[in-house]
C-alpha positions as CSV (number, residue, x, y, z in Angstrom):
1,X,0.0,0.0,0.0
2,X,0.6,3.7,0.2
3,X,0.9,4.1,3.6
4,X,4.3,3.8,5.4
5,X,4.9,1.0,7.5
6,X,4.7,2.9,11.4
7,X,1.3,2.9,12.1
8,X,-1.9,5.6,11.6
9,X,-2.7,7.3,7.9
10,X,-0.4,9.0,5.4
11,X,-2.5,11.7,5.6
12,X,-2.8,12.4,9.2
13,X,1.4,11.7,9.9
14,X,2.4,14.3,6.8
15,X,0.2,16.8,8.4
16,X,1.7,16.5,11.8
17,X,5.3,16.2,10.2
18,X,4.7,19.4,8.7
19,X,3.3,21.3,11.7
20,X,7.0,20.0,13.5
21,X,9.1,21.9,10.7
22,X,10.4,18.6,9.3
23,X,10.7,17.9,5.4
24,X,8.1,15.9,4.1
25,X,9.1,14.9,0.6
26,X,7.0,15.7,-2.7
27,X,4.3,13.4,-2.2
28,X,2.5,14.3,-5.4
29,X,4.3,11.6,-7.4
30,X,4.9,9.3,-4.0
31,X,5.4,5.5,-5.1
32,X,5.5,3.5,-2.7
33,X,8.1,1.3,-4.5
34,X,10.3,4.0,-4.9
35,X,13.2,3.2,-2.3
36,X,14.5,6.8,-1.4
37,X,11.1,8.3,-1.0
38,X,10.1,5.7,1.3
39,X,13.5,5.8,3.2
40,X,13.2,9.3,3.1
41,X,9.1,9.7,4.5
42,X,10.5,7.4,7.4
43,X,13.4,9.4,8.6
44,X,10.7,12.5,8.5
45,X,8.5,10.2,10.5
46,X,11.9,9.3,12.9
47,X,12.4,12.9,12.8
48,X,9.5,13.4,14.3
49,X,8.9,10.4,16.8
50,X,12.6,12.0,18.2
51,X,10.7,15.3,18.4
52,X,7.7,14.2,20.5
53,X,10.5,11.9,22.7
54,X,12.4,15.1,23.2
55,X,9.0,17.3,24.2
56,X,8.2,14.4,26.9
57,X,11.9,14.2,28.8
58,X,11.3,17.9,29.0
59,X,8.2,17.7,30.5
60,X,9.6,15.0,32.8
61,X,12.7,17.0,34.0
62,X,10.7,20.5,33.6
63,X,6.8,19.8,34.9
64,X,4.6,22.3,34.3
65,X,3.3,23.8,37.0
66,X,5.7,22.6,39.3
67,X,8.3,25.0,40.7
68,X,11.9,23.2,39.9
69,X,15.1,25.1,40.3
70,X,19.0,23.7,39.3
71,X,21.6,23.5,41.9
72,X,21.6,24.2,45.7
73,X,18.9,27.4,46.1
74,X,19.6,29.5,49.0
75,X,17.4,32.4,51.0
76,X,14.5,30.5,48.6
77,X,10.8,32.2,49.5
78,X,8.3,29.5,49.8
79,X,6.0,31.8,48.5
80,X,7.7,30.5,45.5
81,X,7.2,26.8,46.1
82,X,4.6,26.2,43.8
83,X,3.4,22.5,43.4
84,X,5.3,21.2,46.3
85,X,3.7,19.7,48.8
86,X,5.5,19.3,52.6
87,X,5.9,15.9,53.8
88,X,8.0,16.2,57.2
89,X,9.4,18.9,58.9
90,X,10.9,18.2,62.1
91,X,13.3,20.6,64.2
92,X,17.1,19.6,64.3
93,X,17.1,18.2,67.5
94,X,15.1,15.6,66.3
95,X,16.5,12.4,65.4
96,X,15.4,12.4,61.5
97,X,15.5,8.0,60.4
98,X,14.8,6.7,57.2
99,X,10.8,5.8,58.0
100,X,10.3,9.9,58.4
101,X,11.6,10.5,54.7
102,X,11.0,7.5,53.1
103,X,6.9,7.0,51.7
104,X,4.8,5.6,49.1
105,X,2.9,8.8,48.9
106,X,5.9,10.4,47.8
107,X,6.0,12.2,44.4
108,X,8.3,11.5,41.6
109,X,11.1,15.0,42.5
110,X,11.5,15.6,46.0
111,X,13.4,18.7,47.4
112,X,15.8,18.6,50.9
113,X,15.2,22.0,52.9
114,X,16.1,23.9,56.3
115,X,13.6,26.4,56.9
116,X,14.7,28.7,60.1
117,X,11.3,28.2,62.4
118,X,8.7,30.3,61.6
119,X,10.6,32.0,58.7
120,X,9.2,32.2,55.4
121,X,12.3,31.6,53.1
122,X,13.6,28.1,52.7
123,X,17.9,28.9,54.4
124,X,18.7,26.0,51.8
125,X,17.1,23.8,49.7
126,X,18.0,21.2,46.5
127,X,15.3,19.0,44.6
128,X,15.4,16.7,42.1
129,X,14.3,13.0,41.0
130,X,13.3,10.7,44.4
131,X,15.6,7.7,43.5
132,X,18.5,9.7,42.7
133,X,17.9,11.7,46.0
134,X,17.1,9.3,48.3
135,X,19.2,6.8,46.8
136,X,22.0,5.2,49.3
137,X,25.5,6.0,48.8
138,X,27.9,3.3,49.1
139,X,31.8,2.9,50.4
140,X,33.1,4.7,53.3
141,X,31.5,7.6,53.9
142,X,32.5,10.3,50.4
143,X,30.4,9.2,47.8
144,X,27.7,11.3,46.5
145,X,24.6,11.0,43.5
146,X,24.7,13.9,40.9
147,X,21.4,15.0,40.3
148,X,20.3,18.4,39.4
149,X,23.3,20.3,39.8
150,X,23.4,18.9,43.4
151,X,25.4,16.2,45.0
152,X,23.3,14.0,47.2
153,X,24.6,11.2,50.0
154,X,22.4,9.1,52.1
155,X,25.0,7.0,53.9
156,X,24.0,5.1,57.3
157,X,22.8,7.8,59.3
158,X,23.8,10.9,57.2
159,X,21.4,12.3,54.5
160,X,21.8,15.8,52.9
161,X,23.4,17.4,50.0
162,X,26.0,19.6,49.1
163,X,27.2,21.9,45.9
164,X,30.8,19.8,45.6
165,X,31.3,16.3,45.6
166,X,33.8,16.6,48.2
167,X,31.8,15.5,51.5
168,X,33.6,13.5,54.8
169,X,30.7,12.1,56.6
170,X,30.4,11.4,60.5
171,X,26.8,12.2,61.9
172,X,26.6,14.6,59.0
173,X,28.7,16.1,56.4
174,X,31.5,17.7,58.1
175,X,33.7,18.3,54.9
176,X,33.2,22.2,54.7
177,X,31.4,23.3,58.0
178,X,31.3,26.3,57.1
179,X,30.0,26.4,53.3
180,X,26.3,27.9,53.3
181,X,25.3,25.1,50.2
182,X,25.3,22.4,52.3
183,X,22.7,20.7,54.2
C-alpha cells in the first residue's frame, strides 16, 4: 500500500510532520516502490517520533506547574514553592530515620530544605528525582549522587546534600562546615 509502515494514515502523519518543521518529501508523485522516497518519508517520521521523545523528557525534567530550580537554592521564598507539597518537617534536634523521609505517597522529585522556624524563606534547599535523592551511597562515607546540579549522600545515618562532591561524613557532612550550600 501507500501508507508507510509505522502505524496511523499517510495523511494524518504528513500533516503532523509538517506542523514540526520537518521535510516531508513531494508526495504528489509518491510510489510507494520507490526506495528513497520511502527511506526518506520514514526518517521524517523518525524525525518526528525523536521530536515528540524530546518534548516528553522535557516535560519530565521540567513539569509544568511545578516550581523546579537547578543546583543548591539558597534564602528560597516559599512563596515560591509552587506544586510542592511538605511531607516532614521536624526541628534539628530531632533524630530524623529513614521511616520519616521515606513513603509511598511520595512524588516523583523531591526537594531537601532547612527552613529557620517560623521563617518564610527556605535557608537552603535542592530538589530533584526521588531515587537519585534518596538513593544510598555506598563505600566509606564520600560518595555522593549527581542530580540536578546537586550532589546528594544518604550514607548510614547521614542524609543531605552539598554543591561539591567533596563531603567526609560522620553524623553529618562535616567536609566544609562552614559552606552555606550544604545541608
Amino acid at each position: 500500500g501507500d501508507a508507510p509502515a509505522a502505524g496511523g494514515t499517510l495523511p494524518g502523519r504528513l500533516e503532523s510532520l509538517e506542523l514540526l518543521n520537518i521535510p516531508v518529501p513531494d508526495m504528489t508523485n509518491f510510489n510507494a516502490s520507490d526506495e528513497k522516497a520511502v527511506l526518506q518519508l520514514q526518517v521524517a517520521a523518525a524525525q518526528a517520533e525523536i521530536a515528540r521523545l524530546k518534548d516528553q523528557i522535557q516535560a519530565i525534567q521540567n513539569p509544568v506547574g511545578l516550581f523546579f530550580a537547578e543546583g543548591v537554592q539558597t534564602e528560597l521564598p516559599i512563596a515560591m514553592l509552587h506544586g510542592w507539597t511538605e511531607y516532614y518537617a521536624a526541628l534539628y534536634s530531632h533524630g530524623t530515620t529513614t521511616e520519616d523521609v521515606f513513603g509511598e505517597e511520595l512524588g516523583t522529585f523531591v526537594m531537601m530544605a532547612a527552613r529557620r522556624k517560623g521563617g518564610t524563606t527556605l535557608t537552603i534547599a535542592a530538589m530533584g528525582r526521588r531515587e537519585m535523592v534518596l538513593k544510598a551511597t555506598e563505600g566509606e562515607g564520600h560518595e555522593t549522587h549527581f542530580e540536578n546540579g546537586v550532589y546528594f549522600y544518604r550514607h548510614l545515618n547521614a542524609v543531605g546534600f552539598a554543591d561539591t562532591k567533596e563531603i567526609w561524613l560522620n553524623d553529618c557532612d562535616v567536609a566544609q562546615p562552614l559552606s552555606d550550600k550544604r545541608l
